[in-house]
PLY file of the C-alpha trace (Angstrom):
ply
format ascii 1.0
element vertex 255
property float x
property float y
property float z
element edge 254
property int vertex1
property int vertex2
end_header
-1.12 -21.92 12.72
0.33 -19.39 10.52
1.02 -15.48 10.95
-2.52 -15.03 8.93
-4.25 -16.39 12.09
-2.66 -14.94 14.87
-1.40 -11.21 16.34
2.12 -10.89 14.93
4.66 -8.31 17.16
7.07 -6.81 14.14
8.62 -4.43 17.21
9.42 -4.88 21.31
10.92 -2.87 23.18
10.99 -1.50 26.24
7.02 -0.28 26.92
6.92 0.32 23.16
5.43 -2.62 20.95
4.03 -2.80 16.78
1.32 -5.47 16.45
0.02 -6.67 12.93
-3.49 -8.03 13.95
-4.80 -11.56 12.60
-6.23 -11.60 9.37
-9.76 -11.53 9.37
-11.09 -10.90 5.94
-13.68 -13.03 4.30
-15.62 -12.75 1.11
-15.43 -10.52 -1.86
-13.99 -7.31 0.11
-10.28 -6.23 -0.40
-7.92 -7.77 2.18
-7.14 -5.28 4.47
-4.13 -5.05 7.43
-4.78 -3.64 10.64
-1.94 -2.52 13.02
-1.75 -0.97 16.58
0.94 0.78 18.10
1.61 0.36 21.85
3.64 2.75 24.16
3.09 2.58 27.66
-0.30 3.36 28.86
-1.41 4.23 25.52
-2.22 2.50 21.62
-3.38 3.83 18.54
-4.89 1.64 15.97
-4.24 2.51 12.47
-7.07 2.13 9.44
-9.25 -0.31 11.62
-11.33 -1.02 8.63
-15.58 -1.43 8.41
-18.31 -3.26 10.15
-17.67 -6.98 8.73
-14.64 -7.24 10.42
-15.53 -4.35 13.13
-16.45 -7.07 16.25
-12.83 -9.51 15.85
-10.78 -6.42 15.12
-11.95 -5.08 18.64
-11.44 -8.21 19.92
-7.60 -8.94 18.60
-7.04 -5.41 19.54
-8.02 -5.73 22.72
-5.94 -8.66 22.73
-2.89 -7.23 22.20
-2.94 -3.98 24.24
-1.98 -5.34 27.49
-2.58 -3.21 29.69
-2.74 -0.50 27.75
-5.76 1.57 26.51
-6.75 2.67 22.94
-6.82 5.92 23.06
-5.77 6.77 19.63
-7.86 6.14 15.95
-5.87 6.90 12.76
-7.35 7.20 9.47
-5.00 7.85 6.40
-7.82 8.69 3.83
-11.96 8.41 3.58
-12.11 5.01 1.60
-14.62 2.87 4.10
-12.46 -0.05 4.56
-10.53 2.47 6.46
-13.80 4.50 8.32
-16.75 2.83 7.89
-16.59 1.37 11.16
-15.07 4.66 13.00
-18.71 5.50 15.05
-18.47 1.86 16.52
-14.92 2.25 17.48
-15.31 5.76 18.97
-18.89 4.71 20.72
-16.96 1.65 22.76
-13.76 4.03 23.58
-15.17 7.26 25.29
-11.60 8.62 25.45
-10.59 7.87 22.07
-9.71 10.68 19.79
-9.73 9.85 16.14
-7.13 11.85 13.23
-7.86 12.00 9.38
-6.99 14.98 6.98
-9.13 17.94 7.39
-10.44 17.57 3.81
-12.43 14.71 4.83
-13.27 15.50 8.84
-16.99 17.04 7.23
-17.14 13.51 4.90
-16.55 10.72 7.72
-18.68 12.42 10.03
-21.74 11.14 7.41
-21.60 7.70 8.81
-22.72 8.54 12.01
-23.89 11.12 15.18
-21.48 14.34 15.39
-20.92 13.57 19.24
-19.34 10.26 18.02
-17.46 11.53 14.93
-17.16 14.91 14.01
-16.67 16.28 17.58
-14.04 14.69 18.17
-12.08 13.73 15.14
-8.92 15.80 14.77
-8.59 17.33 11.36
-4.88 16.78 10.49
-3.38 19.93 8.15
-1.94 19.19 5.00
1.41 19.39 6.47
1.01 16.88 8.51
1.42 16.54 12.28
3.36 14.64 15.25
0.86 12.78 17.64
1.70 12.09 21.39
1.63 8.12 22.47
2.31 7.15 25.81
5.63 8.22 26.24
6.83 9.04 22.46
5.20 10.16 19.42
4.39 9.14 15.95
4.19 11.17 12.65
1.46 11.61 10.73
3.55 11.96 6.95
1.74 14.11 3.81
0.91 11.38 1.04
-1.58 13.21 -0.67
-3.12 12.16 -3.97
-1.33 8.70 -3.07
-4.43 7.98 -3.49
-6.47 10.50 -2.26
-6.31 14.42 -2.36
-6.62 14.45 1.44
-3.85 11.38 2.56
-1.36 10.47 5.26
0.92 7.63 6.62
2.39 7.22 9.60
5.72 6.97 10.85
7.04 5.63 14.00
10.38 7.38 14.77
10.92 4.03 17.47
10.73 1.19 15.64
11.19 2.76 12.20
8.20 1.43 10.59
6.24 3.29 8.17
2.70 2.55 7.41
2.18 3.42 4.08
-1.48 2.80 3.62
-2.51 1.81 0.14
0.89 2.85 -1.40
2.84 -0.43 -1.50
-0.19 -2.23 -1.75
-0.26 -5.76 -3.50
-3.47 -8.12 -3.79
-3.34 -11.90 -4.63
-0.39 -13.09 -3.03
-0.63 -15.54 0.19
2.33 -14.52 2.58
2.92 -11.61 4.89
6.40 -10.34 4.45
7.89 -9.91 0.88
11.12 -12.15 0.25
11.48 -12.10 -3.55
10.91 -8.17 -4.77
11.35 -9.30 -8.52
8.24 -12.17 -8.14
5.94 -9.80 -5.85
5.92 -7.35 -8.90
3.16 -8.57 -10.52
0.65 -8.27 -7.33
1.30 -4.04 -6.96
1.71 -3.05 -10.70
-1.55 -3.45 -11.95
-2.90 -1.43 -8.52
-0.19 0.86 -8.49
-0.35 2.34 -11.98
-4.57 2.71 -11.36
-5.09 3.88 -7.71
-2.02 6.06 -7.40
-2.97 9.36 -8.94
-0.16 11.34 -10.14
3.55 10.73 -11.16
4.42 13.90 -9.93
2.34 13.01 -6.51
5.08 9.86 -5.84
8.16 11.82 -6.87
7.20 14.72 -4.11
6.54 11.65 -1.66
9.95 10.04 -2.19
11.85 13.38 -1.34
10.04 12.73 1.89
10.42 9.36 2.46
14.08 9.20 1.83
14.45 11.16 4.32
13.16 8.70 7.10
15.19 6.11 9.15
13.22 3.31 7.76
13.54 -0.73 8.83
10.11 -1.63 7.72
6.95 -0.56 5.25
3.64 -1.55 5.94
0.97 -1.18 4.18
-2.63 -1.62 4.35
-3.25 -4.41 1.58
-0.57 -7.47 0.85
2.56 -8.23 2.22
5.08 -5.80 4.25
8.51 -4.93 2.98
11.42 -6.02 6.17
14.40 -4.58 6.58
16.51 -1.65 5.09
16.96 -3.43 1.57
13.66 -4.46 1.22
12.05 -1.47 1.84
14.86 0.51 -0.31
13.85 -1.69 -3.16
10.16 -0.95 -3.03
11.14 2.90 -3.20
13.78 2.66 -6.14
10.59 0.57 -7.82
8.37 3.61 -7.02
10.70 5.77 -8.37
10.84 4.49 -11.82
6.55 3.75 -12.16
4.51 6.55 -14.25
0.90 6.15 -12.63
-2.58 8.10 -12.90
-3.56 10.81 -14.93
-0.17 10.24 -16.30
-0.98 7.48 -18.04
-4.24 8.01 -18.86
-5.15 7.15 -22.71
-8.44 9.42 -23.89
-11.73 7.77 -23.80
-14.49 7.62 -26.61
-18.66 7.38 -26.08
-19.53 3.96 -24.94
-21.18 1.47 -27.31
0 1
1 2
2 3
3 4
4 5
5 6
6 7
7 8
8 9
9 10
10 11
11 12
12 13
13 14
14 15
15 16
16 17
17 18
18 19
19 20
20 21
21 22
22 23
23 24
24 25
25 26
26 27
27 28
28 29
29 30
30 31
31 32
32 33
33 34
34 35
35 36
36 37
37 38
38 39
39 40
40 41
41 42
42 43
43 44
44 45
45 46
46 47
47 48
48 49
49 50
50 51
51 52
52 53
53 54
54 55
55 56
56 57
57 58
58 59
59 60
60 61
61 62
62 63
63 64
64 65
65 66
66 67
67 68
68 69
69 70
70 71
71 72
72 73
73 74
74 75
75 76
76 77
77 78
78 79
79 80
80 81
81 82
82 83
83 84
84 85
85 86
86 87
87 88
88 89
89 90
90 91
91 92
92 93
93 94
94 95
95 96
96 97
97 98
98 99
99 100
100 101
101 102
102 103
103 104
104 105
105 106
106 107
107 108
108 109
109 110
110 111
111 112
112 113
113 114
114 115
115 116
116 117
117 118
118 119
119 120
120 121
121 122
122 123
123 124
124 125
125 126
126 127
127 128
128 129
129 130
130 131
131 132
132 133
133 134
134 135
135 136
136 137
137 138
138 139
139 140
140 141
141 142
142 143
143 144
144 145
145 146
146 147
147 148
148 149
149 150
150 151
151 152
152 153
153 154
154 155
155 156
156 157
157 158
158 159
159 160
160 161
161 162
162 163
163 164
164 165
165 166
166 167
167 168
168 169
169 170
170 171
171 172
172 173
173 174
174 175
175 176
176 177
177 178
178 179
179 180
180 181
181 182
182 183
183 184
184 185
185 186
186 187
187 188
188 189
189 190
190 191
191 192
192 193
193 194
194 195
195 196
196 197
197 198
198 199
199 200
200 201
201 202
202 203
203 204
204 205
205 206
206 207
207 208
208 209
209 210
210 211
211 212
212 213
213 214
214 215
215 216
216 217
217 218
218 219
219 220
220 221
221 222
222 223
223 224
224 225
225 226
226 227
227 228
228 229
229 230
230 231
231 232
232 233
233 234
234 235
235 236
236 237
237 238
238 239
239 240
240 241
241 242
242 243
243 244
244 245
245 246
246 247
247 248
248 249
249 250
250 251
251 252
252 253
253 254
């Protein structure tokens, strides 16, 4: 059995644990992570992802919480391998509250009853926001236009991992954790120089993130990046990529 088919804990300790859930995807959909963060009494799952995989996410989640409750549902953008399961989640967990940017609180709300999503989805200011679990707290960090206008990750000041959504993404590759930086290249260029929107958009975010005590970036699609070199390595690599609209060569009518 490898890490693809089972919970993996990156982070223990104390009442405070970081679980990457079992792979699950199947078919032609992007591979997606999904990852729960436990302190105490309390766990907040992070981009759970849409109704293929909606039934053995719950389940592994479940899994892992302990004796815990889920009480928290993060979303870092609108894309629906990140919401289009939300309504399920938030129908099964009465006391769940559910965070996304306020630019798309109105959008979400479109895949199902206002009771389930709208009423009581917290719109998160551009700014950003902290977000009580169990006994600490974990930061919701502006990533706008990284890919979305309306974007966050999320930050966990305890075991220094951020989640960095689709920034850091990488598709095709068959491990978990990224040992050779130089080799793993080729699975983020392509992506990054496409989904990421703006040049100017990374170069605001990498003020931000340098300022972070970070061990350990995960993001939503591909492998993570371990440790303090690894992850500085992915954002000197950021650093130097022009992406977007910067890139963009003008079009002509089709033929």
């Amino acid at each position: 059995m490898t890490a693809h088919d089972k919970n993996q804990t990156l982070f223990e300790q104390g009442g405070h644990r970081n679980v990457m859930l079992r792979t699950f995807d199947v078919g032609p959909e992007v591979p997606c992570n999904q990852h729960v963060i436990i302190d105490g009494t309390e766990a907040m799952i992070l981009d759970p992802g849409g109704h293929k995989l909606y039934s053995k996410v719950f389940a592994a989640t479940k899994a892992a919480l302990g004796n815990a409750k889920l009480t928290h549902l993060f979303l870092s953008h609108q894309d629906p391998d990140i919401v289009a399961a939300t309504n399920g989640w938030l129908m099964a967990l009465p006391e769940m509250q559910a965070y996304c940017s306020k630019l798309w609180r109105r959008f979400v709300a479109h895949i199902g009853p206002d009771r389930l999503l709208y009423d009581r989805m917290i719109g998160i200011e551009d700014g950003g926001c902290r977000i009580a679990l169990g006994n600490s707290e974990v930061w919701a960090i502006p990533a706008h236009f990284l890919h979305s206008c309306g974007n966050f990750h999320v930050y966990d000041p305890v075991s220094k991992i951020l989640y960095t959504g689709d920034l850091g993404a990488s598709l095709g590759e068959d491990y978990r954790v990224v040992t050779d930086f130089d080799a793993h290249i080729q699975y983020m260029e392509g992506f990054h120089r496409r989904y990421m929107s703006s040049t100017k958009a990374l170069k605001h975010w990498l003020v931000l993130a340098r300022k972070l005590d970070i061990e350990t970036i995960a993001p939503q699609h591909g492998a993570m990046f371990e440790g303090r070199e690894m992850s500085q390595r992915f954002l000197d690599w950021i650093d130097s990529l022009e992406v977007g609209v910067d890139q963009m060569e003008p079009y002509d009518i089709p033929t």
